[in-house]
C-alpha positions in Angstrom: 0.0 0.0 0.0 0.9 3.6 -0.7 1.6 4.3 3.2 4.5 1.8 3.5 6.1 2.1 1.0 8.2 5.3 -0.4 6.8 5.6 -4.0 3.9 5.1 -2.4 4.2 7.4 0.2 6.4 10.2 -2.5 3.2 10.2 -4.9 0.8 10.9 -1.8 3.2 13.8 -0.8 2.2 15.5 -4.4 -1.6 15.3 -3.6 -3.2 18.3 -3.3 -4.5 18.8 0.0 -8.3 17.7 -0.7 -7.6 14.8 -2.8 -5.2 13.8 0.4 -7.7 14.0 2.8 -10.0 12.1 0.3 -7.3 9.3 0.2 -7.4 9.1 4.0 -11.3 9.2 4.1 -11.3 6.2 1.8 -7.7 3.8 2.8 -7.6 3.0 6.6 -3.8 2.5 8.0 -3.1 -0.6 8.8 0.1 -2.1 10.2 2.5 -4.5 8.2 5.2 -4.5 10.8 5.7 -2.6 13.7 7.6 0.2 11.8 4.4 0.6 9.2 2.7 4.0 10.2 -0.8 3.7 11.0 -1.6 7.3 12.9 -2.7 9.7 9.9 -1.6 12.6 11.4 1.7 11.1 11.8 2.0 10.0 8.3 0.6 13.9 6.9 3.4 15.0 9.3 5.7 12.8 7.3 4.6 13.4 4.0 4.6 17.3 4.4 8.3 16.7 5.4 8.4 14.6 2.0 7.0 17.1 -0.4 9.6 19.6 1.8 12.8 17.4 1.2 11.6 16.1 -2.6 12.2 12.5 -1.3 10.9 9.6 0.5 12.5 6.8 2.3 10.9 3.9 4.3 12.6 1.0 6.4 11.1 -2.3 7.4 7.5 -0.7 7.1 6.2 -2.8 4.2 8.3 -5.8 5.2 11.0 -6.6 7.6 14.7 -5.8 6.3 13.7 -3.7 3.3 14.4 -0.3 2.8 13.3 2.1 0.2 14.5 5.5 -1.6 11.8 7.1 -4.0 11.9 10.8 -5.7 8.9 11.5 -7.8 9.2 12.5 -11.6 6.9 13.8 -13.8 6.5 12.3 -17.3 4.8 12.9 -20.9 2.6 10.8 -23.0 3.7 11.2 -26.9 4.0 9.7 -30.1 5.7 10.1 -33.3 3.6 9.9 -36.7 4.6 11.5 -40.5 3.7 14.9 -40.7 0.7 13.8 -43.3 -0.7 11.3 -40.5 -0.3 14.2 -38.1 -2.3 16.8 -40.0 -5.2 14.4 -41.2 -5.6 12.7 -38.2 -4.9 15.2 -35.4 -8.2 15.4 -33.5 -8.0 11.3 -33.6 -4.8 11.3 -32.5 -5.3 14.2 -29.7 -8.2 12.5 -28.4 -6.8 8.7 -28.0 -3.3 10.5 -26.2 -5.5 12.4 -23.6 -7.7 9.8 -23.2 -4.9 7.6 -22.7 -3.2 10.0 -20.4 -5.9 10.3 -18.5 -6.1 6.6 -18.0 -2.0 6.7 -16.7 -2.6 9.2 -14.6 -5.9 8.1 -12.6 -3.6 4.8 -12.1 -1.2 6.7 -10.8 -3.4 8.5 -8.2 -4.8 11.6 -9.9 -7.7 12.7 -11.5 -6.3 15.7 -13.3 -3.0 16.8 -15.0 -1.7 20.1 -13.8 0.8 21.6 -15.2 
């Protein structure tokens, strides 16, 4: 889960506020070894520090001797096509990409791209 682990826990830290607390309505803490945080103002403490510091690091919280280093990233979605694909086909192609990227990103926790 997203609270033990640090890719979990780095995504959560770029949450805006109100989708946060929506993820903390919804997913109750629950402990997966005695170092997995399962207080929810302990974890927003941590997670402010992680949006802070740009990283995220977890030990034995998901499982016993593991430990974890994540940074997030932010990506793109393109393709390459001729220049005569791209001008006939452009709303086609538009729509498929956002609807694709769309798609990525709700996976990936959010339900809007903001650049």
């Amino acid at each position: 889960p997203a609270y033990a682990s640090a890719s979990g826990k780095v995504l959560l830290a770029e949450l805006p506020e109100a989708r946060l607390e929506d993820w903390f309505q919804h997913c109750p803490l629950k402990s997966l070894t005695n170092k997995t945080i399962v207080e929810p103002e302990q974890l927003k403490d941590q997670l402010a520090q992680i949006h802070e510091v740009g990283y995220a690091t977890t030990s034995d919280e998901l499982s016993y001797q593991e430990s974890c280093l994540a940074v997030p990233i932010r990506a793109a979605l393109s393709f390459s096509v001729s220049t005569n694909a791209f001008n006939e086909r452009f709303h086609e192609l538009l729509s498929e990409l956002t609807l694709l990227g769309g798609l990525v990103s709700s996976e990936l926790g959010y339900s809007s791209i903001d650049i």
